[in-house]
TORPA-87864 format. One line per 2 residues: for each residue z, x negated, y of C-alpha. Coordinates in pm, whole numbers, plus 50000, padded with zeros to 5 digits. Each point is the difference from the previous one (the first is absolute). Example, Ala and Ser with C-alpha at 12.3 -4.5 7.8 and 13.67 -1.06 7.14 Angstrom:
// residues 2
50780,48770,49550 | 49934,49863,50344
// end
This chain:
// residues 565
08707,89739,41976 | 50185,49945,50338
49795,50054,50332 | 50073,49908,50295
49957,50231,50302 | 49900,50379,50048
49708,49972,50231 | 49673,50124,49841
49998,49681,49835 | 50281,50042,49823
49987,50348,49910 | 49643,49955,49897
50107,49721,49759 | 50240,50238,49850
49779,50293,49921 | 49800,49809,49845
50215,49782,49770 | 50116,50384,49860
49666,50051,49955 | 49946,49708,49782
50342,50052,49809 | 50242,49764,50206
50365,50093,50097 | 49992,49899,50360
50282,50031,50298 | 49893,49971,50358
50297,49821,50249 | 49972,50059,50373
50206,49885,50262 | 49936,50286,50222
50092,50371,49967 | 49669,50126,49894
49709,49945,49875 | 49649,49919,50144
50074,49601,50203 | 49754,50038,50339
49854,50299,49849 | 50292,50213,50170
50119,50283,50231 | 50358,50083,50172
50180,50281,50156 | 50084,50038,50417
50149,50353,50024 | 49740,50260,49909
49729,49719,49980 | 49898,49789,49725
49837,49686,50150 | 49747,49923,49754
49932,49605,50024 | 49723,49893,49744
49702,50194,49915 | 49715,50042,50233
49698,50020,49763 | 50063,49950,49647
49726,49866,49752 | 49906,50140,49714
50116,50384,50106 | 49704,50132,49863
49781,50026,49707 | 49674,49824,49943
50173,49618,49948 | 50236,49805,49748
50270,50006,50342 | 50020,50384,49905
50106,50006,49631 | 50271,49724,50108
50153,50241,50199 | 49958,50256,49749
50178,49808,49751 | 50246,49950,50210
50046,50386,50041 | 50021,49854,50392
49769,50346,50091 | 50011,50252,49785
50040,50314,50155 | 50012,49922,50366
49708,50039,50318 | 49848,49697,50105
49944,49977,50353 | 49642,49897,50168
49924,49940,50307 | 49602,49953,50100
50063,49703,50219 | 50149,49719,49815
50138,49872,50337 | 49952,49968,50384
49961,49738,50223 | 50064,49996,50395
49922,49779,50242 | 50223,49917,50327
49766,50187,50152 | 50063,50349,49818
49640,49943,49815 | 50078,50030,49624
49799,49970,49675 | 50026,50216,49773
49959,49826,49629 | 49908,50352,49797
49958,49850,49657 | 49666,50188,49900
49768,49803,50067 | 49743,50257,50185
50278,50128,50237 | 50086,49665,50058
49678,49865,50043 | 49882,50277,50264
50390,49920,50212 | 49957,49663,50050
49615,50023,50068 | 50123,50274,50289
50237,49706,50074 | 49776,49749,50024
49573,50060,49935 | 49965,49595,50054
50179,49945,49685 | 49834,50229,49813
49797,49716,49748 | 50376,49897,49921
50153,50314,50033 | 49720,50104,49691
50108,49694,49843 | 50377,50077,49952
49961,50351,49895 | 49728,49895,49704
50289,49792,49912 | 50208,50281,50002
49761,50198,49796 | 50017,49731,49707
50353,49938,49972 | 50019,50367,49961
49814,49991,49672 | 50186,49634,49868
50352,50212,50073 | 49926,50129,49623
49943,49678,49782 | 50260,49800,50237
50259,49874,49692 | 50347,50102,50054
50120,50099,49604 | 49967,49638,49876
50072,49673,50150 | 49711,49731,49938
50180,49744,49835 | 50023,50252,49708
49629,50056,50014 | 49771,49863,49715
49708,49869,50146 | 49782,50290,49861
50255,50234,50199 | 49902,49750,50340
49666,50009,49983 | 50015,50391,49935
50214,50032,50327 | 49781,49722,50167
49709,50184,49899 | 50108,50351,50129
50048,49820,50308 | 49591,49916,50038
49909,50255,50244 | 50270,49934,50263
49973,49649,49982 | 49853,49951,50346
50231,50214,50168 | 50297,49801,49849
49844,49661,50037 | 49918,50104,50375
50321,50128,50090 | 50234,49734,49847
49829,49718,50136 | 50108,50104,50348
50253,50047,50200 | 50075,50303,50173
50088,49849,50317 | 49621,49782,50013
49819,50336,49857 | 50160,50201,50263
49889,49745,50274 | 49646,50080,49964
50058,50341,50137 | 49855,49994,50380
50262,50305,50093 | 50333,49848,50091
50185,50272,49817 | 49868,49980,49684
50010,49619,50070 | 50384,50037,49951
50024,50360,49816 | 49856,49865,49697
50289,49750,49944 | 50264,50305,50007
49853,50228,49748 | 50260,49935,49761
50273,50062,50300 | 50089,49637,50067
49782,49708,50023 | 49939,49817,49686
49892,49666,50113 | 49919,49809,49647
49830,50356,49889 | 49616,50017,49906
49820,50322,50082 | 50059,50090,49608
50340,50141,50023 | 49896,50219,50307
49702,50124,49762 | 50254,50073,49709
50215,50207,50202 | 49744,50229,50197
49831,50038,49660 | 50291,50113,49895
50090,50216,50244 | 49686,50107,49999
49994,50071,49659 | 50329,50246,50021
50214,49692,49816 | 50187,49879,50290
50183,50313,50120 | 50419,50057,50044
50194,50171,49711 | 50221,50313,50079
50349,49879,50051 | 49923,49663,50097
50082,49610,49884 | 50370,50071,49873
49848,50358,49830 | 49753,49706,49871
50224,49788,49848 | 50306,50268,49861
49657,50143,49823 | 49943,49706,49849
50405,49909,49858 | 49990,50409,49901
49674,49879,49759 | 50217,49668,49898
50309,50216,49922 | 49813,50294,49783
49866,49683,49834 | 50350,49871,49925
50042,49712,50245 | 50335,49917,50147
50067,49926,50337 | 50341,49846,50202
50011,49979,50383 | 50196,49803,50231
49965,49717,49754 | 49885,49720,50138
49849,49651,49752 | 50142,49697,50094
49834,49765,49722 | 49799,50037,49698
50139,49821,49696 | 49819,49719,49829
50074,49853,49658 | 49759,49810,49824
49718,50050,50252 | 50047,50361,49904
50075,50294,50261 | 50300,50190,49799
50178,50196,50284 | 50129,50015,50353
50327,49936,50200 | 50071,50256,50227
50228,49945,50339 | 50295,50134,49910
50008,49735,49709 | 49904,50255,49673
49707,49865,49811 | 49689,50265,49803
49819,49829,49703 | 49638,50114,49905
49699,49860,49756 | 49803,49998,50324
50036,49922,50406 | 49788,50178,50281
50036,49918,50343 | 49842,50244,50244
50197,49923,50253 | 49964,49768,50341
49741,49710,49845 | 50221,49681,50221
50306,50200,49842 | 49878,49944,49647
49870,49648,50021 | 50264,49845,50218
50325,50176,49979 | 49954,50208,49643
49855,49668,49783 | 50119,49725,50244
49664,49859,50026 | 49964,49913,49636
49646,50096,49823 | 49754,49938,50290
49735,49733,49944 | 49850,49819,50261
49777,50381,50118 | 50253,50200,50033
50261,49772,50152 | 49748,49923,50242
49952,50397,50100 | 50420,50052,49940
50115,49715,50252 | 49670,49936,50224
49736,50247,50022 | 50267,50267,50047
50092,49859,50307 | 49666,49935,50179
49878,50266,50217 | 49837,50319,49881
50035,49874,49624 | 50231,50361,49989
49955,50310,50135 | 50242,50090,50369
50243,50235,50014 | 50037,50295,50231
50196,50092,50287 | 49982,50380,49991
50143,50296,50219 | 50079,50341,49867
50011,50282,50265 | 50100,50435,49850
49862,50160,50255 | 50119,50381,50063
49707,50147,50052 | 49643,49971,49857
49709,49801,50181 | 49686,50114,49964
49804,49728,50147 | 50136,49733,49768
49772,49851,49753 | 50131,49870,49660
49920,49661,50082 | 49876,49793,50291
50011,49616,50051 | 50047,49983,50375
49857,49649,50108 | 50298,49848,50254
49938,49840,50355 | 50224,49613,49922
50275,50136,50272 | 50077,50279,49748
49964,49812,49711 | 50219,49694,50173
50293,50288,49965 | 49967,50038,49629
50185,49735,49821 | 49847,49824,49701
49661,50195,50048 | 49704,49787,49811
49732,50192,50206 | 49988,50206,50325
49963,50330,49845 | 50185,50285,49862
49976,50252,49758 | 50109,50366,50025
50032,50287,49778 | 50097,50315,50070
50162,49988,49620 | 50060,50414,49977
49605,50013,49988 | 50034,49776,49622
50322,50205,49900 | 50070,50336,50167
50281,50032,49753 | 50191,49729,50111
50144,50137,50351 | 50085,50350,50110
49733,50223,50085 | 49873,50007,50318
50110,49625,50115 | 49811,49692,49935
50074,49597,49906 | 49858,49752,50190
49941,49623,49760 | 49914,49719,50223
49966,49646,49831 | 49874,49664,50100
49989,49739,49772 | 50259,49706,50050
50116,49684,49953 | 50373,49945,49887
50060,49677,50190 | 50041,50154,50333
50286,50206,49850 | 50158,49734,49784
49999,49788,50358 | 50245,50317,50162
50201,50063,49662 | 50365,49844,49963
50129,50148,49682 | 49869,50028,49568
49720,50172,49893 | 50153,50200,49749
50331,50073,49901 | 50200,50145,49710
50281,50214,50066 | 50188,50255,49785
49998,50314,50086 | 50143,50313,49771
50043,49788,49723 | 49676,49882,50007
49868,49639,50111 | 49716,50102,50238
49723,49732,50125 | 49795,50168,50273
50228,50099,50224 | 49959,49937,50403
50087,49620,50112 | 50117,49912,50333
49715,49837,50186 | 50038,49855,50389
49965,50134,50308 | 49690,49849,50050
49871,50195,49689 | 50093,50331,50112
49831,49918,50408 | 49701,49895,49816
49984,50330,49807 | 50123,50199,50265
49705,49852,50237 | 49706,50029,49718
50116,50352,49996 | 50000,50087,50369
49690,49868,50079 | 49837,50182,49641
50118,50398,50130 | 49872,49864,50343
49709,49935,49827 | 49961,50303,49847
50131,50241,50303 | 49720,49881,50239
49796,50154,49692 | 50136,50309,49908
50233,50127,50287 | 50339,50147,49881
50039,49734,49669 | 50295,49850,50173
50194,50367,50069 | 49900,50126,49664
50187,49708,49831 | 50270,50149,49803
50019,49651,49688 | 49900,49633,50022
50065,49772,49754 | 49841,49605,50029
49980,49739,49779 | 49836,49646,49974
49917,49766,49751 | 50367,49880,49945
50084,50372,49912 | 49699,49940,49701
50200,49716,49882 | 50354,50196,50022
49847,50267,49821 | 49780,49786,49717
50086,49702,50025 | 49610,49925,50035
49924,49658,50143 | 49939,49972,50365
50039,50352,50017 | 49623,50105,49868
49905,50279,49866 | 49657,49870,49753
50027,49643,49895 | 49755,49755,49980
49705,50035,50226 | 49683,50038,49811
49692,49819,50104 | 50215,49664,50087
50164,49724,49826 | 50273,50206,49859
49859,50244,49930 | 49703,49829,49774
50266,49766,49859 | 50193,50268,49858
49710,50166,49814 | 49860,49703,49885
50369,49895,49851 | 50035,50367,49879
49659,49992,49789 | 50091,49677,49889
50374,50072,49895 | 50026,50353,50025
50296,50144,50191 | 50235,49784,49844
50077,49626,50076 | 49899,49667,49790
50270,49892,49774 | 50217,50332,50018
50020,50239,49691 | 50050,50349,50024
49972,50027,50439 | 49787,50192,50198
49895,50069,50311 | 49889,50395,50143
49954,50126,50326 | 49821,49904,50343
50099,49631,49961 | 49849,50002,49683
49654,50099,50111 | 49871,50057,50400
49944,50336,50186 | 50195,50349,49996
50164,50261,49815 | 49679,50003,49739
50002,49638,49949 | 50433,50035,49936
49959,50272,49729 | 49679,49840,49888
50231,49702,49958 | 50259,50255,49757
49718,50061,49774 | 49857,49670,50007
50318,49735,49904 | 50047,50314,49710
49695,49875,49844 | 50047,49686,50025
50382,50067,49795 | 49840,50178,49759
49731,49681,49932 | 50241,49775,49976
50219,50255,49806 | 49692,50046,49776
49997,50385,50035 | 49692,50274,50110
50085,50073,50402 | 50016,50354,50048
50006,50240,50318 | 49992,50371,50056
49986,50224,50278 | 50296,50216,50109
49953,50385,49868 | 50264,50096,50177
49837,50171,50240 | 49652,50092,50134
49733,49778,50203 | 50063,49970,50357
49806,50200,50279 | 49843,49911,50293
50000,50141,50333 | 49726,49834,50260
50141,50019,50371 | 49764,49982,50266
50145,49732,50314 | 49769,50114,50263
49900,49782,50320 | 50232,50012,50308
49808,49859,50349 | 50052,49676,50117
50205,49968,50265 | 50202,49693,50144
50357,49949,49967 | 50193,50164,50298
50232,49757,50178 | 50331,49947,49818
50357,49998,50075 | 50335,49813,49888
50187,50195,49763 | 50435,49987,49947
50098,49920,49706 | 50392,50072,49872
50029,50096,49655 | 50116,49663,49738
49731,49871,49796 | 50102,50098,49629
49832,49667,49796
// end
């Protein structure tokens, strides 16, 4: 078996094709492993780029034993924080979403007593979801399911069916306009950091309960530390991996997958083809358009394209600071007045999220100092509209043909970047005086660095958008077909285009297309979890509440220093 790309896809896909007695080689393009799910170094700092909650970190759910099979945790702290996030107005007000339900319930009633019928509402909610977390299915994908197996999960699904049926019939942003407190009005859409405009309330409920439920915490050593866990697990199993080799096509003969052609012309034969790599990549470029029927032609050339059909990319800004701050919280959406949003290029909404990122992952900057990780999700076009030069290149370098290296962009590029930069550690020095002189690293990227870096299209960082036309298509096609495609032998399809959602739903996807090799393969699927080392451990940190207080008056800030990307 050949796979295509090392993201948690990928490697997922691997580990579990060992598992079940396949000889399988993972090919990346990039350096490492791990796709989005990444980390890099700046001096003394490691600016850690990917995981801010991740599903599934602890026991009690099918997410868990994933990641245990994966040997993705064994051995390490995971990282909890008792408020999954907070929210502050323009006004220095701010929400804070604790994700048990009781402490959360009390806060916002102090917030807000006139909402306290809705308030009561959301938290019962809460309370439910709680309970579903542990007969949620995440070990076996439906369309493998015998209908006694559906009606057994449909069935353990009976008591929470009101709090599903209530919370995915509506979208967040109409639930959160019944609110009568302007605050909450708008806080409620930025619970998940950004606002998620084609989201119901469910995937709010999922997270808090998750969160709530110690399952949504950070793992020691972060989303790189997450995914060189995960090719350690693939290697002990006896997978192979090659970097800085990049796919160019898959071969066809005879409506059968039988290998790929690689860019520097060499061509790898294997029984069977997986591609969990950019989804666009594989369909249009990979296969040349052949094997879609009228569906997925229809999601490959026009759905792709309409708006929100696929989740944004970020613009995001990286600041080592040399000295600890206190009075940072792990994470705060800030909600943005339009002038300050007007200076962020690309932004989809006028708010931005910051983390103080040495709160997750002490052990990824010198002691004493702290990083500052300040996103917003974007759109590419703005950036595409000020760019002059490729993508991507391929250079050699050392006697080795390297594909991510930096490309020359125009001067429009770097103004834009300089300027969203600027006005962000303005942003943040009218909040926490001395930021700008404690600077000592800053590193910024935007979607086009995604697609240098993975090639991913538009430069996201998930996929398909559940709960829209994409998204529905693709599971509907995927229960239907399975993660292959109609009229192609021996192909496959893993990772987040193969499915919709996050890191879960990309190793899900490993575990998943395995089972569906081994049916048509006509062999027993089999999965174990990594003995390796011991369980992980969990460590609760307590954020605290910090008075609100409007934003001092802010001032321009000089900028020198050469953007890098």
């Amino acid at each position: 078996m050949i796979i295509i790309g090392a993201g948690l896809g990928g490697l997922s896909t691997g580990c579990y094709a060992q598992m079940n007695g396949y000889r399988s080689h993972v090919l990346e393009m990039h350096e490492i492993p791990g796709g989005c799910c990444t980390a890099w170094e700046r001096g003394a700092y490691t600016l850690d780029a990917c995981v801010s909650w991740l599903l599934g970190s602890g026991p009690g759910n099918e997410m868990h034993q994933i990641w245990l099979e994966l040997g993705a945790l064994q051995g390490k702290e995971v990282r909890h924080f008792d408020v999954f996030n907070i929210v502050r107005g323009q006004d220095g007000r701010a929400v804070h979403f604790y994700s048990d339900p009781d402490r959360l319930q009390a806060h916002l009633t102090e917030l807000s007593p006139a909402d306290a019928r809705q308030i009561a509402e959301f938290c019962g909610l809460l309370r439910s979801f709680r309970r579903a977390l542990a007969v949620y299915p995440f070990l076996k994908p439906v369309g493998l399911m015998g209908r006694t197996e559906r009606w057994r999960m449909l069935a353990s699904f009976a008591p929470y069916f009101n709090a599903v049926r209530k919370s995915i019939s509506v979208l967040m942003s109409d639930y959160s306009a019944r609110f009568k407190d302007p605050l909450l009005r708008q806080a409620f859409n930025f619970v998940l950091y950004e606002k998620h405009p084609a989201f119901p309330v469910l995937p709010t409920l999922f997270q808090l309960a998750a969160h709530a439920n110690l399952s949504a915490g950070v793992p020691e050593g972060g989303s790189l530390g997450l995914a060189q866990s995960i090719e350690r697990r693939y290697r002990r199993l006896g997978g192979r991996t090659s970097y800085n080799t990049k796919v160019e096509e898959v071969i066809v003969e005879e409506d059968r997958a039988v290998g790929v052609r690689l860019s520097d012309g060499r061509e790898l034969r294997a029984d069977i083809i997986v591609s969990a790599c950019d989804g666009p990549t594989t369909m249009m470029k990979f296969l040349g358009g052949r094997y879609l029927n009228d569906a997925y032609r229809r999601l490959y050339t026009t759905t792709l394209n309409e708006p929100g059909m696929v989740f944004p990319g970020y613009f995001t800004l990286f600041l080592g600071l040399s000295r600890p701050f206190p009075e940072g919280d792990p994470c705060t959406t800030h909600l943005l007045t339009d002038a300050q949003a007007a200076e962020l290029t690309g932004i989809r909404h006028p708010s931005v999220n910051v983390q103080f990122r040495s709160r997750h992952y002490p052990e990824l900057s010198p002691e004493a100092t702290s990083v500052v990780y300040a996103t917003y999700f974007c759109d590419i076009a703005p950036w595409r509209a000020l760019d002059e030069g490729p993508e991507q290149v391929t250079r050699n370098r050392g006697g080795e043909r390297l594909h991510t290296l930096p490309v020359r962009h125009g001067r429009g590029y770097y103004a834009a970047k300089r300027r969203a930069r600027v006005a962000l550690v303005r942003f943040l020095e009218e909040r926490f005086p001395g930021i700008e002189d404690a600077i000592v690293v800053r590193d910024v990227s935007s979607p086009l660095t995604q697609v240098r870096y993975t090639g991913n299209h538009d430069g996201t960082v998930l996929g398909w958008q559940p709960f829209v036309e994409s998204g529905e298509t693709l599971e509907k096609l995927v229960k239907k077909h399975g993660p292959g495609l109609p009229g192609l032998e021996n192909f496959y399809l893993s990772g987040v285009w193969a499915t919709t959602g996050g890191l879960i739903r990309a190793a899900a996807a490993g575990r998943h297309v395995m089972q569906f090799v081994c049916r048509d393969d006509g062999r027993e699927f089999t999965a174990s979890v990594d003995a390796s080392g011991p369980p992980p451990t969990h460590l609760v940190l307590p954020v605290g509440r910090r008075p609100d207080v409007p934003a001092a008056p802010g001032r321009a800030l000089a900028c020198l220093e050469r953007e890098p990307k």
